[in-house]
N, C-alpha and C positions, 0 to 999 in steps of 0.2 A: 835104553835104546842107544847103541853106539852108529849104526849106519847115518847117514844124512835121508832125511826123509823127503820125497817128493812133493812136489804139489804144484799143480797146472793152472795158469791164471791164463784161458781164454774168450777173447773179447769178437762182437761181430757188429758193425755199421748196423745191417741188417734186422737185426732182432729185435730190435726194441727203436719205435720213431720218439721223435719227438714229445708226442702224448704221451709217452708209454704203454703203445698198441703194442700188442707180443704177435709177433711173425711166427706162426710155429714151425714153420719149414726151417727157416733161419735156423730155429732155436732147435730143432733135431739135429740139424748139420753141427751146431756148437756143440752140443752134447756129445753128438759122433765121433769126433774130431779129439776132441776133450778127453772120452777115453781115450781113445787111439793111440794121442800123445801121453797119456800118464804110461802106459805100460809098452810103449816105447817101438810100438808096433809103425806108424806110421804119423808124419806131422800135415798130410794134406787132408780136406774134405772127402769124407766118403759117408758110402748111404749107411741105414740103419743095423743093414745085415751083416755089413762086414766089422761095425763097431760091438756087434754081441760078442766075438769072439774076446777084444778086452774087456770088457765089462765081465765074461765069464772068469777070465785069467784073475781078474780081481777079488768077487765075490766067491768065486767056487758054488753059485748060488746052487743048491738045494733044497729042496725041502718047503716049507712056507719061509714068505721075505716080505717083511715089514718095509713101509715107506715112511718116515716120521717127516710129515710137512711142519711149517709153521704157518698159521691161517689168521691167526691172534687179531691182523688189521684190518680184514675181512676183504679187502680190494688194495690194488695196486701191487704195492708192496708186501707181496705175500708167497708161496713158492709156487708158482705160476702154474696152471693144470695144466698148457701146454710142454709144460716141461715134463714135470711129472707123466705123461701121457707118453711121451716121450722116451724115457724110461723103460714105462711098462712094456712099451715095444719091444723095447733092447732086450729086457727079459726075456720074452716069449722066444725070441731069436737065439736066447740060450735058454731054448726050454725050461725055461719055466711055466707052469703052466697058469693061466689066468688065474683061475680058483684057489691058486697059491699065496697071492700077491694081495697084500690089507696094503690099502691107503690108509691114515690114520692119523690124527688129531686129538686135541682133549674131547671139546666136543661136536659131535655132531654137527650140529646147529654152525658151527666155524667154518666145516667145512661147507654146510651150502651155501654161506654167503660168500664165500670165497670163488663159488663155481662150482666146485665138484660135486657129485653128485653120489650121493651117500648108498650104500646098496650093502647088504649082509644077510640078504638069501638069498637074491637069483644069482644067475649063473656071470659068471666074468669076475673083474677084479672088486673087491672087496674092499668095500670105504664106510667108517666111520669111524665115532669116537671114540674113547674109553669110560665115555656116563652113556653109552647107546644100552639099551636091556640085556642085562645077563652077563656084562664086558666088567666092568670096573676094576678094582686095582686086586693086588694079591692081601692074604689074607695076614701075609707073613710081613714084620716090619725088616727091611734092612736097613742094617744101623754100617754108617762108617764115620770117624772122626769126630765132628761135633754135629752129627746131625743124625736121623734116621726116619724113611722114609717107605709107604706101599709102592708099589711098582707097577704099572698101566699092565692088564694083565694081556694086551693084547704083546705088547713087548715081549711079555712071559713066555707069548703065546707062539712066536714065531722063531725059524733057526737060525734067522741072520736078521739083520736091520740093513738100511739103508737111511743117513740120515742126511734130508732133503730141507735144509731152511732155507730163510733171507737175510740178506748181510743187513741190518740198522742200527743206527745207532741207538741204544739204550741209556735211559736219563740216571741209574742208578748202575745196571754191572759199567757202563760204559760203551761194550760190543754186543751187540746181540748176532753172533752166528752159529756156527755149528754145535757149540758146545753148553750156549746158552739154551738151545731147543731140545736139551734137554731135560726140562723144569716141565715141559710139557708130557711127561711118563711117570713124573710122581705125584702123591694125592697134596700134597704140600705146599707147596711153590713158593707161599703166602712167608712163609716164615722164614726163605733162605733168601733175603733181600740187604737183609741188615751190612753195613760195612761195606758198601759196593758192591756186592755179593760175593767177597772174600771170605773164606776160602771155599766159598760152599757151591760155586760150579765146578771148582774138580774135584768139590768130594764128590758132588751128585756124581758126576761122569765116571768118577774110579768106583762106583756101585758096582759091582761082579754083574749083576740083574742088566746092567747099562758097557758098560766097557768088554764084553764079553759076547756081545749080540750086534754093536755095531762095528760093519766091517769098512765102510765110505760113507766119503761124505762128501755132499756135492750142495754149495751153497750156490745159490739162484742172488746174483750178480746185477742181474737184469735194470730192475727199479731200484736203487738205494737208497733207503729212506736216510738220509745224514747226519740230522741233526734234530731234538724232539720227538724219538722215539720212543718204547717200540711199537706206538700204535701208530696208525697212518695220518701223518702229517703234510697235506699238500704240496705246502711252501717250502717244504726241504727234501723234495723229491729229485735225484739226479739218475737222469738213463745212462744208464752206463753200459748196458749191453753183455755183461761179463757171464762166467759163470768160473767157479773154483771146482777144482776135483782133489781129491789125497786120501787115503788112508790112516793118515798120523792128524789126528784131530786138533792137536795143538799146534800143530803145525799149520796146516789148516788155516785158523782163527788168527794165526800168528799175521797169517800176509791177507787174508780178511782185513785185520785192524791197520794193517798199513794204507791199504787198497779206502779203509773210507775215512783214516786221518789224511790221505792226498787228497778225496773227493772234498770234504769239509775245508781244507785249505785252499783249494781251489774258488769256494762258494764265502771265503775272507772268515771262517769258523773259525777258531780257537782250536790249538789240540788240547785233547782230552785229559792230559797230565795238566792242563792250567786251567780248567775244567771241574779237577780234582776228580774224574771219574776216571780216571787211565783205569783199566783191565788188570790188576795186579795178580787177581787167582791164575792168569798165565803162565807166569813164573813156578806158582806153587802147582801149578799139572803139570809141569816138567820136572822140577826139584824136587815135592816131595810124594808124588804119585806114581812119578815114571811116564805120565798117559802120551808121553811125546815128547817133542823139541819144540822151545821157545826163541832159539837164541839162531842169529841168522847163517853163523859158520856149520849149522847143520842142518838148515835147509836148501835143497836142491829147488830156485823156480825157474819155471820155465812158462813164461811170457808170449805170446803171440795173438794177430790178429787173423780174421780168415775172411 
């Protein structure tokens, strides 16, 4: 990748109080807006309908479109169905049609204590796991680097992704965002922890099965869990209100990890390099995968509040 890759860091007062009650109106307008500004169409608030038109410029959506949440902490700090919902709007507004659209999780059961509401035969959008009956992983191993893994066959199963996590902090990669929720599409997980999880979230993500299917990625900013994740830990919960958008995944996670070594420095946290848990497979999804840009002279951000 030689271009400079974008990526939108927008924040709203409104979205998210004090508790961390989620305002959905808010949080549509963020979204809205969110596209709007990545694809350069406009930087003011506007309604749903006229944010489909970026969101379509981005995805080219087709066909069936995956959502990959992250639910792992079951409340709070999790990729918020108001957002998610959200979304599915935006879709529908570029045609997509309901019946196209899987919400999706490991499992099931993540998702309804999250909220959402699990459904894979009636009619509308489609949510569940990949342990739901008849779903599970593929049958074929992809192998890349030092690792080799099944692939959620619901992944398999769709013509695009859309990948939807929460920015927290993680006690072993270090970052848990966008690139990290992808451990939740292999049958493995358990075994690629070792070493910080060096190098093995950009092997996972340079998976043809994984790099090839998602096209955005849009991390839910909202609740940041900071510090003692990436399960939900109360006492290090900061509202931040935010949400990221970009298509360059590393890039992406790149101003993620910035966005919650300010929020932990703010809360007198230690960074993550003294830590000993700094994010180093970063480097190696840009160096030796290509999956993006790490390094800051080639990311383009664009900051704003609404």
């Amino acid at each position: 990748m030689t271009e400079k890759s974008k990526v939108v860091h927008l924040r709203s007062a409104k979205a998210v109080n004090s508790g961390g009650k989620i305002d959905p109106d808010a949080v549509t307008a963020l979204l809205s807006t969110a596209l709007r500004v990545f694809t350069g169409a406009t930087d003011r608030p506007v309604g749903i309908k006229d944010a489909s038109v970026g969101l379509n410029t981005i995805v080219k959506a087709k066909g069936n479109v995956g959502i990959k949440v992250n639910c792992l902490a079951r409340r709070v700090v999790i990729s918020q169905p108001a957002l998610t919902g959200a979304l599915v709007g935006l879709l529908a507004k570029a045609e997509v049609a309901p019946e196209n659209v899987v919400i999706w999780e490991r499992t099931t059961d993540e998702l309804r204590q999250a909220g959402y509401t699990p459904n894979m035969y009636k009619k509308g959008v489609r949510c569940y796991g990949t342990d739901a009956e008849g779903v599970g992983y593929s049958s074929e191993l992809y192998p890349i680097g030092s690792m080799g893994s099944l692939v959620s066959n619901i992944l398999l199963g769709v013509d695009l992704n859309i990948n939807l996590p929460v920015l927290k902090d993680h006690s072993l990669a270090g970052l848990a965002g966008g690139m990290k929720n992808n451990y939740g599409a292999i049958h493995n997980p358990n075994k690629y922890h070792g070493n910080h999880c060096n190098p093995y979230v950009a092997e996972i993500c340079a998976l043809p099965a994984i790099r090839e299917k998602n096209r955005l990625t849009i991390i839910d900013c909202l609740n940041v869990q900071y510090h003692g994740g990436p399960a939900y830990n109360p006492s290090f919960v900061h509202h931040h209100g935010g949400l990221l958008v970009g298509t360059d995944p590393v890039a992406v996670d790149t101003v993620a990890l910035s966005i919650l070594e300010k929020i932990r420095a703010e809360h007198k946290m230690k960074p993550l390099k003294r830590e000993q848990r700094y994010p180093e497979w970063l480097a190696v999804a840009d160096k030796e995968y290509s999956l993006g840009h790490n390094t800051w002279d080639k990311i383009e951000l664009i900051e704003k509040e609404i």
